[in-house]
C-alpha positions in Angstrom: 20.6 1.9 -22.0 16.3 1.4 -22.0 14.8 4.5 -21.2 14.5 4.9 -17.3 11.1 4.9 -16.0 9.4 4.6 -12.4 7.9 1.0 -13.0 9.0 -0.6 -16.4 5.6 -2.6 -16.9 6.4 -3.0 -20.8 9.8 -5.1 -20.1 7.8 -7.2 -17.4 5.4 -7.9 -19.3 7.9 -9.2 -22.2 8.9 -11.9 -19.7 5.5 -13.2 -19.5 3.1 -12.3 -22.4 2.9 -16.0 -23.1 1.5 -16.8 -19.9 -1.1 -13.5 -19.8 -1.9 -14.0 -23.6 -3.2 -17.5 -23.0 -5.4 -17.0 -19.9 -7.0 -14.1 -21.7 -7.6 -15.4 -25.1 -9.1 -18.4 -22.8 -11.3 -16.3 -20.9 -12.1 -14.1 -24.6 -13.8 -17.7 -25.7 -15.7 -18.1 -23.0 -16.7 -14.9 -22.6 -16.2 -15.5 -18.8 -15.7 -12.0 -18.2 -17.6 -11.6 -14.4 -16.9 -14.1 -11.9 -16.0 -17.5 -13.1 -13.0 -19.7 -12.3 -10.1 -17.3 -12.6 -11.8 -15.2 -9.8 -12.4 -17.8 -7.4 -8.8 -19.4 -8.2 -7.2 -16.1 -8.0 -9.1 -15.5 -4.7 -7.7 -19.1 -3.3 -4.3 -18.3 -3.8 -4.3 -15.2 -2.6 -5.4 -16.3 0.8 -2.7 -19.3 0.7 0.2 -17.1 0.0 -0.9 -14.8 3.2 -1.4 -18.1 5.2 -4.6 -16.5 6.0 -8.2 -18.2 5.7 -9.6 -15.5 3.2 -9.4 -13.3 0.0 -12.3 -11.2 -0.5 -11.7 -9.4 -4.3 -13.0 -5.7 -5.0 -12.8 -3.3 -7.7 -9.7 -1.5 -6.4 -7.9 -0.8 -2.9 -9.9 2.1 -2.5 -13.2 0.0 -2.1 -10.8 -2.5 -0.2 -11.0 0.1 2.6 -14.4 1.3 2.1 -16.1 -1.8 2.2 -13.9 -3.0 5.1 -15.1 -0.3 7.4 -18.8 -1.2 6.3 -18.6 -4.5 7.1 -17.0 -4.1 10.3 -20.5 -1.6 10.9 -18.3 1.9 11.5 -21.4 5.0 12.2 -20.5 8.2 11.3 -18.8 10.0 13.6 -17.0 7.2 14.8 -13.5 8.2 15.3 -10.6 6.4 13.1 -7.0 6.3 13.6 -4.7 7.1 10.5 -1.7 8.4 9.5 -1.9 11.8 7.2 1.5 10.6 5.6 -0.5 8.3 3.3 -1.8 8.1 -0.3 -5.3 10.6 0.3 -7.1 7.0 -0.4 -6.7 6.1 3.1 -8.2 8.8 4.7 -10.7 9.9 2.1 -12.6 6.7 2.2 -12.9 7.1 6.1 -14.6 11.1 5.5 -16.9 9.5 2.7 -18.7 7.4 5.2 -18.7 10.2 7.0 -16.5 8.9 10.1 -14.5 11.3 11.8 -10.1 10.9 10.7 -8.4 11.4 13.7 -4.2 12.2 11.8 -1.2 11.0 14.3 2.0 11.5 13.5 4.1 9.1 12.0 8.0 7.8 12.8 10.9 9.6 11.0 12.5 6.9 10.0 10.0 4.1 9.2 7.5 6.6 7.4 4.5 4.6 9.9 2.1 5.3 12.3 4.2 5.9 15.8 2.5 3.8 18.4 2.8 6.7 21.1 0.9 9.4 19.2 -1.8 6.5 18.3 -2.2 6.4 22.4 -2.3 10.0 23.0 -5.2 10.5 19.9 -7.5 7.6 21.5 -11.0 8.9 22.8 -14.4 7.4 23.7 -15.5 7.4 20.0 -11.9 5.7 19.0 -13.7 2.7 17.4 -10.7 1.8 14.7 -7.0 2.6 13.6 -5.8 2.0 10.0 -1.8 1.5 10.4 0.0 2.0 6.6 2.8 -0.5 5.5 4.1 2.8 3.4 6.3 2.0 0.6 6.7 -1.6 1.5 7.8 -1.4 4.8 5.4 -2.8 8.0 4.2 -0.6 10.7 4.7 -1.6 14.3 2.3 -4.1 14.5 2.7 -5.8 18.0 2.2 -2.1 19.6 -0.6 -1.1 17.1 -2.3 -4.4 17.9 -1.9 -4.3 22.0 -3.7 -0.7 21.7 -6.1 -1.9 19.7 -6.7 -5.1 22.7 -6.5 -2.5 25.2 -9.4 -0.4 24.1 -11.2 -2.8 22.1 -10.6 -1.2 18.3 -10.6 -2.7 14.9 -7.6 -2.8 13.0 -7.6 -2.1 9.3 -4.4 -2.4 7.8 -3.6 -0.6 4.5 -1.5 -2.8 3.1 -1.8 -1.5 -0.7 2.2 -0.9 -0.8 3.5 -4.1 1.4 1.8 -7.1 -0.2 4.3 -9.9 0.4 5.9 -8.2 3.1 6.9 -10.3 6.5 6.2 -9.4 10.1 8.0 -10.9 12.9 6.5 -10.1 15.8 7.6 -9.9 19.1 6.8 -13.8 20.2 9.3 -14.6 17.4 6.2 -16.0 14.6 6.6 -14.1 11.0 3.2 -12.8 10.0 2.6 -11.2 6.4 1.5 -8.1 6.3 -2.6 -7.9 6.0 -3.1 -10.4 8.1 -2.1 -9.2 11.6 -5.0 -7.1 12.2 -9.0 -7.4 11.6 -8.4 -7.2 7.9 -6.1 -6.1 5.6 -6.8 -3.9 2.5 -4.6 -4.6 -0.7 -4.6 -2.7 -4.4 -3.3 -4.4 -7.7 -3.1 -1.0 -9.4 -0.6 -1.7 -12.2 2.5 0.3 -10.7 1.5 -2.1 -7.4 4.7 -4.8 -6.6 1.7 -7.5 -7.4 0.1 -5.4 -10.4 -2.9 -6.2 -12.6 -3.6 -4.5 -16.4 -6.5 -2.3 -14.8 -7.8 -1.6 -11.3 -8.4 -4.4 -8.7 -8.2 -5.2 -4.8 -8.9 -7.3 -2.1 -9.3 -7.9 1.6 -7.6 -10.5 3.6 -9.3 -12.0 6.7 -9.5 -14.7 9.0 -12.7 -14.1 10.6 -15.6 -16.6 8.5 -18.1 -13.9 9.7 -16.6 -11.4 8.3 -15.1 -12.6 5.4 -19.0 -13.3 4.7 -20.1 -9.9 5.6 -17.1 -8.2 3.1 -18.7 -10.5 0.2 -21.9 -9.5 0.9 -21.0 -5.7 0.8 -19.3 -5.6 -2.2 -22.4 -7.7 -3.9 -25.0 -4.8 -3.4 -25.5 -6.3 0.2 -26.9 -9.8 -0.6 -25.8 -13.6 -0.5 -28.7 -14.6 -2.3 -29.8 -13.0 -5.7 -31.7 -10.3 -5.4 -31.9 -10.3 -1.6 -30.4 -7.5 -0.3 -29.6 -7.7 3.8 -27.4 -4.8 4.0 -26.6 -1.7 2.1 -23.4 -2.2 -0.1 -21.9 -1.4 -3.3 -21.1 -2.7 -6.8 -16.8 -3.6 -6.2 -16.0 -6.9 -8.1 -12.3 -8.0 -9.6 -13.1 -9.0 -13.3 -12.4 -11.9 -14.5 -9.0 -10.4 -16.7 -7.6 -9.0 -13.9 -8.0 -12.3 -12.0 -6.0 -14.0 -14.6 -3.3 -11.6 -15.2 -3.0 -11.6 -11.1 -2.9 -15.3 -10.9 0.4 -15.4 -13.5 1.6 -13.1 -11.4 1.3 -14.5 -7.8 3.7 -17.2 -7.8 6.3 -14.5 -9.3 5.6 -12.1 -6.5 8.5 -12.9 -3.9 11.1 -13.1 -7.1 9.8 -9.2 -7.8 10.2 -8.4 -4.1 14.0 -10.0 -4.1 14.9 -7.5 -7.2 13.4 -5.1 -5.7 15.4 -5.4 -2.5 18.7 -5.9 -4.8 18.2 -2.8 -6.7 17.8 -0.7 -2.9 20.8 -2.6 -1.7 22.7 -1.1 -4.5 21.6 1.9 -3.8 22.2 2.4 -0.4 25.8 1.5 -1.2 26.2 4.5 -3.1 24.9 6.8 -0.9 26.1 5.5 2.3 28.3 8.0 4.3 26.3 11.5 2.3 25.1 12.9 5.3 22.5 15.1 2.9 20.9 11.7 2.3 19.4 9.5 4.7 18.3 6.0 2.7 15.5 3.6 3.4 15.4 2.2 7.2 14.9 -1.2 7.8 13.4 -2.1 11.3 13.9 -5.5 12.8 10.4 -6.5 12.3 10.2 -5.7 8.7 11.6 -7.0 5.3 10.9 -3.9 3.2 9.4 -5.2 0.6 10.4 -1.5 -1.5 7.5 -0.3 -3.5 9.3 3.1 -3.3 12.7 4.1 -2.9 12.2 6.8 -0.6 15.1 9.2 0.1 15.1 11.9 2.6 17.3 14.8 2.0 18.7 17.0 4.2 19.4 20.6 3.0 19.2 19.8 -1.0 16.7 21.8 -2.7 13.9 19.2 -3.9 12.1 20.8 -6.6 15.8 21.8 -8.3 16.6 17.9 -7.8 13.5 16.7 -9.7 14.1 19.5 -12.1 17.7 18.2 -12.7 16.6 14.9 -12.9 14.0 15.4 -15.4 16.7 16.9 -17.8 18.4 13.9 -17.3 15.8 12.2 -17.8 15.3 10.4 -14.5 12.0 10.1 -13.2 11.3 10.9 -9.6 8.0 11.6 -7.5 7.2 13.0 -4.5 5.0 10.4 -2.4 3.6 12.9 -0.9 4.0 16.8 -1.2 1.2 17.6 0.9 -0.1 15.3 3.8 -3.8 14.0 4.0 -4.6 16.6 7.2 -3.5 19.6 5.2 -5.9 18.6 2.1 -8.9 21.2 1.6 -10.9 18.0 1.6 -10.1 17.7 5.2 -10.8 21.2 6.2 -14.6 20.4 7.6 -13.2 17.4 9.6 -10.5 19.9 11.2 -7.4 18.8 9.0 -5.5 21.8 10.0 -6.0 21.4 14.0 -3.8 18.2 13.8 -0.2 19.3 14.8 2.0 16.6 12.8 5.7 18.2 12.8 7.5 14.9 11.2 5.0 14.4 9.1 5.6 17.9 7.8 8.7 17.5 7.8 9.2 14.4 5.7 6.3 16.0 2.7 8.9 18.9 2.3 12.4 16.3 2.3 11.2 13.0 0.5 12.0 12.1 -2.8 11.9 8.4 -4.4 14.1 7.2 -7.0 12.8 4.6 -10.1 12.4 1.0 -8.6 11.1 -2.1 -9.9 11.6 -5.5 -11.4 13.3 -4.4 -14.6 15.6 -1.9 -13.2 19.7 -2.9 -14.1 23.0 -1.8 -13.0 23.6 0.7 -16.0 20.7 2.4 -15.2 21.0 2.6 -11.3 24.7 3.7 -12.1 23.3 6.2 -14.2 20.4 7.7 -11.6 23.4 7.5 -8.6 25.6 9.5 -10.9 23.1 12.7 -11.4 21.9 12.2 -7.7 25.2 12.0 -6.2 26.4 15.4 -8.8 23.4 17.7 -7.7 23.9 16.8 -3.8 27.6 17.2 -3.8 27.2 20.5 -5.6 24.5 22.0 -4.4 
């Protein structure tokens, strides 16, 4: 059996080093490192596979997020909607510029922002919300999106763990992910379903205006050289990335279908444990499963991962401690947010390895030494 691992990014590469090797030795030649034609081709398909009008590439989905709420001319102490059940990347970007994070609860079962407590949270300074497609499955868009009509809000979507992921909305249409609200923010760290070699990101628009403003931003504030309009920043995808992203792009929905495979399986294992509740799949969303997130009901955690470990099994917690009870948050007033789910999932959630390369000996072996530590513990 190959040593289990999270995300086996060795054995996926395997499958396509031909492919990578070439474009970089080609780009090694012509030391077309910055820009160039694998950016602007990466960018193009990008925006085709969402359907959308256009991909604006960063350094990482970090900037994705920063550089969206620039553009879109957020002042500080503007108030922004956002989960706390999020990577901290989410919600620190929003306290760098120095806006104001305004934590609502999320939904127990679908890990995303609950459309109710996004209501109650709204205020004169509301200005945007930032729903979270967390681990690959879509937030309640058609909701999210009539709030934000209602009181005239941006929508930033973090889509940094959905990429490829399909939203039907209420009308019947199927929407990816990203491209529902006033942009979508994506990351292609490695361990990401679409992964590069490095850091990367982009943000995925159908507004011209915008789109024009996002470039500009991420160019030190200019369209033309050396005239600088706006303040920005210094966020570009290099050109290697671009080309290792591009191999990867037309494999992307073939990752997502082995992903789903290898969650099928194991929700047949551990359906009927009532100390384990599996992944929930809402009608509006085909989890696209960049985590495996279990929720356990009265299973010590920490002697779980332990267990595992000695097994060697690798788990993670995504995430033991939510955004509002970070000491970073403590001068924005992270502790006054009461969020009882979201407390309650940091202290039950666990996720179980996941990716492309994953096979049934493996999975057989992880549902094994789950299923023995529940049913004995």
């Amino acid at each position: 059996m190959y040593p289990i691992q999270m995300v086996d990014l060795q054995r996926q590469y395997q499958r396509i080093k031909e492919q990578i090797n070439t474009s970089l030795s080609d780009i090694m030649e012509k030391a077309t490192f910055i820009g160039g034609k694998y950016v602007e081709d990466f960018a193009r398909q990008l925006a085709e596979y969402h359907r959308a009008k256009h991909a604006v590439t960063c350094a990482n989905g970090t900037d994705a997020l920063q550089i969206s709420m620039m553009a879109l001319g957020l002042k500080p102490g503007d108030e922004v909607i956002t989960p706390s059940f999020t990577y901290v990347a989410t919600t620190e970007v929003i306290a760098l510029l120095r806006l104001q994070p305004v934590f609502v609860d999320v939904d127990p079962k679908t890990f995303c922002l609950n459309p109710e407590e996004v209501r109650k949270a709204i205020t004169p300074k509301t200005k945007a919300i930032v729903p979270v497609h967390l681990y690959g499955h879509a937030a309640p868009m058609d909701e999210i999106l009539e709030i934000a009509r209602a009181h005239n809000l941006f929508v930033i979507e973090d889509n940094a763990q959905g990429i490829g992921c399909d939203y039907t909305s209420k009308d019947g249409s199927v929407h990816k992910t990203g491209t529902l609200g006033t942009v979508g923010c994506t990351s292609f760290f490695p361990s990401k379903n679409l992964g590069c070699y490095g850091d990367g990101g982009a943000m995925i628009t159908n507004d011209t205006k915008l789109a024009e403003t996002l470039k500009m931003v991420a160019n030190h504030g200019q369209k033309v050289r050396y005239y600088h309009d706006m303040v920005g920043c210094n966020s570009r995808l290099d050109a290697m990335q671009a080309a290792i992203l591009s191999v990867k792009l037309p494999l992307l929905d073939g990752y997502i279908e082995a992903r789903r495979k290898a969650a099928d399986y194991y929700d047949a294992a551990f359906a009927g444990n009532e100390r384990i509740t599996t992944p929930y799949r809402a009608p509006y969303s085909n989890h696209v499963f960049h985590q495996y997130t279990l929720v356990l009901d009265g299973v010590n955690r920490d002697n779980l991962v332990q267990y595992l470990a000695e097994q060697k099994i690798p788990s993670m917690i995504y995430y033991p401690v939510p955004a509002h009870r970070q000491k970073m948050f403590d001068s924005f007033g992270g502790n006054s947010f009461s969020l009882p789910v979201t407390d309650w999932l940091t202290e039950r959630v666990i996720s179980l390895p996941i990716h492309t390369e994953l096979d049934k000996e493996q999975q057989d072996y992880i549902i094994e030494h789950v299923l023995k530590f529940v049913n004995k513990n």
